[in-house]
N, C-alpha and C positions, 0 to 999 in steps of 0.2 A: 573115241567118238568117230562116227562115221557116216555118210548117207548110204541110205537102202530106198529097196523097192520091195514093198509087196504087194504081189501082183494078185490075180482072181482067184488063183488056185487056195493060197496062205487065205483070203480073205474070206474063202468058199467054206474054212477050217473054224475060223472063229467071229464067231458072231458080233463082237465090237470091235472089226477090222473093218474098215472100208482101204480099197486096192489104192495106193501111191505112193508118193515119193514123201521118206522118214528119215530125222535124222534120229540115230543111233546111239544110246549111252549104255555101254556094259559095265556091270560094274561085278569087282569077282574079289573074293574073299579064298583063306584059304584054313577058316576054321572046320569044324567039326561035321557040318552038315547036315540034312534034315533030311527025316523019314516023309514017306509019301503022304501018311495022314496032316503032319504037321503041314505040310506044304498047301494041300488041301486048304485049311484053315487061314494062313498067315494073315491072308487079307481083311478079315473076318474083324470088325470092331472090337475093344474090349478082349481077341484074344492075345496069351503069352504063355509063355511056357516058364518064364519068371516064376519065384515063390511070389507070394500074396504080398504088396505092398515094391514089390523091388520094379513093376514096372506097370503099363496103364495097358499094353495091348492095342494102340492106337497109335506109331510111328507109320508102319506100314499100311494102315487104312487110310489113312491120312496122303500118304503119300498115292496109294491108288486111285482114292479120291482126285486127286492133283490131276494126274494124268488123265483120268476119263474125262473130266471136265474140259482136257483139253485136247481133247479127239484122239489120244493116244493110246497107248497097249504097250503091255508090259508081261513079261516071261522070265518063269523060275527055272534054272537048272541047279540039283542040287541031289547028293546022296550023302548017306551016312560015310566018314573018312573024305569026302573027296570036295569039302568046301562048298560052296555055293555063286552063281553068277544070277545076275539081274539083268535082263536086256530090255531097256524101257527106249520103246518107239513113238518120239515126238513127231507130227505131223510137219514138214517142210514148207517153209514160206518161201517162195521167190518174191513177194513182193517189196518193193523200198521202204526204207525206215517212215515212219510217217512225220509227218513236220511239225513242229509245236503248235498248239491252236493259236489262231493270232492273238487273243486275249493275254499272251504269257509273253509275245514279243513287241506288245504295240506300245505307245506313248504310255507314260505313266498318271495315270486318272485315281482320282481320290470318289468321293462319293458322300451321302449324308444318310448311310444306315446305321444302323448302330450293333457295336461289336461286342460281346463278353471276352476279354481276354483270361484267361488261369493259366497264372506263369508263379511256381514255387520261388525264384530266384528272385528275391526284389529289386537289384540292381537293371534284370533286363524285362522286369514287368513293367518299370520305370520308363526305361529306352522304348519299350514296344508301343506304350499308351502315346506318349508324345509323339511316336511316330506317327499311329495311326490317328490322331487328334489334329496331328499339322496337315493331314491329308483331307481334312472334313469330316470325318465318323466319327459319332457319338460314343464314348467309348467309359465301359462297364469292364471291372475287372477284381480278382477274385486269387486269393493265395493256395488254394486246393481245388480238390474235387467238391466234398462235402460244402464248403461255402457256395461254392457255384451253383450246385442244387439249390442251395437256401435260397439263394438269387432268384433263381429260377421259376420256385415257387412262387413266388412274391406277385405271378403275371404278369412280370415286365415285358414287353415285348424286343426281341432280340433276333438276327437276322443271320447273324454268322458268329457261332463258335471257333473262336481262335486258341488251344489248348495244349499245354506241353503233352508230350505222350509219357514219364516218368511224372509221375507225380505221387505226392505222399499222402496219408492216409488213408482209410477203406473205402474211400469209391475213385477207381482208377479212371484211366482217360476213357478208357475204351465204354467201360460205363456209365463216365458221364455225356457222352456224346450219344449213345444209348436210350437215355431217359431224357437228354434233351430234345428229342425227337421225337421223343413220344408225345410230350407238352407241346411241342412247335414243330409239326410234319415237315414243313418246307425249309426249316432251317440250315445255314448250309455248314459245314465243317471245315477248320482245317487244323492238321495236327503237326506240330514241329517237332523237332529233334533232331539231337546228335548223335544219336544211337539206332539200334538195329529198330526197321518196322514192322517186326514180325510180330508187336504184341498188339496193331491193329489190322493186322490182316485176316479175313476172311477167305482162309481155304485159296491164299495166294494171292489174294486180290481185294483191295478196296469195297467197299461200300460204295453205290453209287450215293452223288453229293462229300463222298469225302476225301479230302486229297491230304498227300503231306507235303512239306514245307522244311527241306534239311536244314540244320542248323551248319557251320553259320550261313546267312541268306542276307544279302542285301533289301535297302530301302525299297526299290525301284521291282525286284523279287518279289516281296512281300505285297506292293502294291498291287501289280500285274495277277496276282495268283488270286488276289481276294474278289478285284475285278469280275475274274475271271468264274470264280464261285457263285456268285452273286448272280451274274449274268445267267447261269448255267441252271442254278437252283430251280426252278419251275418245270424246268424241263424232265427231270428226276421221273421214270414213269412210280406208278400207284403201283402196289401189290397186287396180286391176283387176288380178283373178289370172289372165285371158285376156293381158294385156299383157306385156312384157318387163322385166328393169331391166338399164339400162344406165348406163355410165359417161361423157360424152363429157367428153372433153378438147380443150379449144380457145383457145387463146390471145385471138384477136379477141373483144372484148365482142359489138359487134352479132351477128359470126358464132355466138359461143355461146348468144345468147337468141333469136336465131329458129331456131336448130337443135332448141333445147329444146321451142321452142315448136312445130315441127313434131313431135317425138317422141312432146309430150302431146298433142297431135291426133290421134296414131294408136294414141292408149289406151297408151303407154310407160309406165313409170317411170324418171325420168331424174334421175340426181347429176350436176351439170355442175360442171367446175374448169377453170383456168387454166391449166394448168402439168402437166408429166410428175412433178414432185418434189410434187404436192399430191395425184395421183392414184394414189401408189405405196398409200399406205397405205387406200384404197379397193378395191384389189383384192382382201382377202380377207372382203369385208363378204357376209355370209352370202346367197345368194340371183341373185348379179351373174351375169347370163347373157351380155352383150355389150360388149366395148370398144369405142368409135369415138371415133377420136382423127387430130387434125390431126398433118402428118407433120412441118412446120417448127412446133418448140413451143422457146422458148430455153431452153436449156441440157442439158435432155436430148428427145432427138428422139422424135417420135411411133414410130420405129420398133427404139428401145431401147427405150422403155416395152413395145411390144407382146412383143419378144424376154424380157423380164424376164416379163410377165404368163404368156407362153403354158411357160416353165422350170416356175413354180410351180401354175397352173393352164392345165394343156394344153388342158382342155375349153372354155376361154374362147372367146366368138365373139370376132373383129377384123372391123373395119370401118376402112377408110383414109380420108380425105378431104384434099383435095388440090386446088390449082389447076395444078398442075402433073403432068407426065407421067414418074412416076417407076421405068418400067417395069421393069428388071434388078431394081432396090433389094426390088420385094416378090416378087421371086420367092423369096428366103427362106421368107417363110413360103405356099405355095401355097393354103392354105384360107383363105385372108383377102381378104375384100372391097376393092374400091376405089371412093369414088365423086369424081367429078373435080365441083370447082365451076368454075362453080355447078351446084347440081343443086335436083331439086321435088322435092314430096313425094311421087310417085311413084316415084323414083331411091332415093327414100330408104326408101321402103316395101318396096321389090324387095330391098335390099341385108339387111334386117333379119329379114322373115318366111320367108327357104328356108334360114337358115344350119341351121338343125336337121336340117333333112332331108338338106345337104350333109356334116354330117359323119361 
């Protein structure tokens, strides 16, 4: 690791350099190396040089994604026999660390909203409620994902979602924080754990409105953080009203966070789920202009779901995607897109921005 400069001349070379001061991470390998076509490619969603099933083709997009997002550039050197290096140029801050918001170091304030806790542990579902009960909040609380929803439905009104990020059965944290916001826009989040956060992160980063909370966390932590949510929640800006919302549905994890992540790139709003039975009750959420959904999903297929969506809301766009050539199969529904992976975001762009005018 080191710092660099590149100056007009490197920036005058490539088009997503702006000229300054970078710091420097190489990273160098010294297996087998790659031909010029493969190199071409790497970055390229969805591709690998994997057999079929051994890998997704989205480490490396993923990762370039990261870095563009954060004003940075990145470079392959690499030949057949002679290994491969990566030189990824992060953008250089001089500026100081910045200081906790006062809301996380002031007096400790209770309040009278009302909380949903989902904590699998009974022991500390126990400790959390009293905690937050001896503080003044109304407090609502829930053994899973799947309960939580049940709750949810019910139109209770609820304020901030307090939620473990490991939780058991088929609707994880991340989706039910998800769908909770779909029912309650302004709701705010927070997500605890003692484990890694990488299964609510968004492409490196948080959702705006949701923070997390490491486990273990004191009283006075807990209070300050929720505060601090609460406070903050309104402020959350709207989606762009130029964008679309969509629903996708996708089974594969990698496949569904870099898909997402290509949607918000082209200014989307996007609800991602796993499953055709998590995405039924998404379809009548006020506003939803677009389904795109993979077509092998277990248990009910991407192209039941679409049949079921397009019975109750005919005006729905579809969108297919697919690694396979499933041609007869959509001729059922004729006004429905198909995009074969892997596809870029330009594939992806095309299939999204004429369905209006198409129909």
């Amino acid at each position: 690791m080191s710092n660099v400069t590149l100056d007009a001349a490197y920036a005058s070379l490539h088009a997503d350099v702006l000229e300054g001061q970078y710091v420097l991470l190489t990273i160098t390998d010294t297996g087998h190396g790659m031909e010029r076509d493969v190199i071409d490619q790497i970055f390229e969603p969805f591709f690998t040089t994997k057999r079929e099933g051994d890998g997704t083709g989205l480490g490396l997009s993923m990762a370039y994604g990261f870095i563009r997002q954060s004003a940075g550039h990145i470079k392959v050197h690499s030949a057949p026999g002679a290994g491969t290096t990566f030189k990824i140029y992060l953008p250089r801050s001089l500026e100081k660390l910045a200081e906790p918001p006062a809301g996380l170091t002031g007096p400790v304030l209770g309040g009278s909203e009302t909380i949903l806790v989902v904590e699998d542990d009974a022991p500390v579902q126990h400790t959390v409620v009293d905690m937050l009960r001896g503080l003044g909040y109304d407090v609502l609380h829930a053994d899973d994902g799947a309960s939580a929803l049940a709750l949810l439905g019910t139109g209770v009104a609820i304020d901030l979602l307090f939620t473990d990020v490991v939780m058991p059965g088929p609707v994880s944290s991340k989706e039910l924080a998800q769908q909770a916001r779909l029912l309650l826009p302004e709701l705010a989040v927070l997500f605890t754990s003692g484990y890694t956060h990488n299964a609510i992160m968004q492409g490196g980063r948080l959702d705006p409105g949701v923070e997390l909370l490491s486990k273990p966390y004191r009283r006075e932590d807990l209070a300050r953080r929720i505060r601090h949510l609460l406070a903050d929640r309104r402020l959350v800006g709207a989606p762009d009203p130029s964008g679309r919302r969509i629903l996708l549905v996708e089974d594969n994890d990698d496949a569904r966070e870099m898909t997402t992540e290509m949607l918000n790139m082209l200014g989307h709003t996007v609800h991602a789920v796993a499953s055709a039975e998590a995405a039924l009750p998404l379809l009548a959420m006020p506003g939803l202009d677009v389904l795109v959904t993979d077509i092998s999903l277990p248990t009910m297929s991407g192209l039941e779901l679409a049949r079921h969506a397009r019975v109750h809301w005919p005006q729905l766009d579809v969108v297919f995607a697919s690694g396979h050539d499933w041609g007869a199969s959509l001729m059922q529904d004729a006004s429905a897109r198909f995009l074969r992976k892997p596809f870029g975001l330009e594939e992806l762009a095309g299939a999204l921005k004429t369905r209006r005018r198409d129909a």
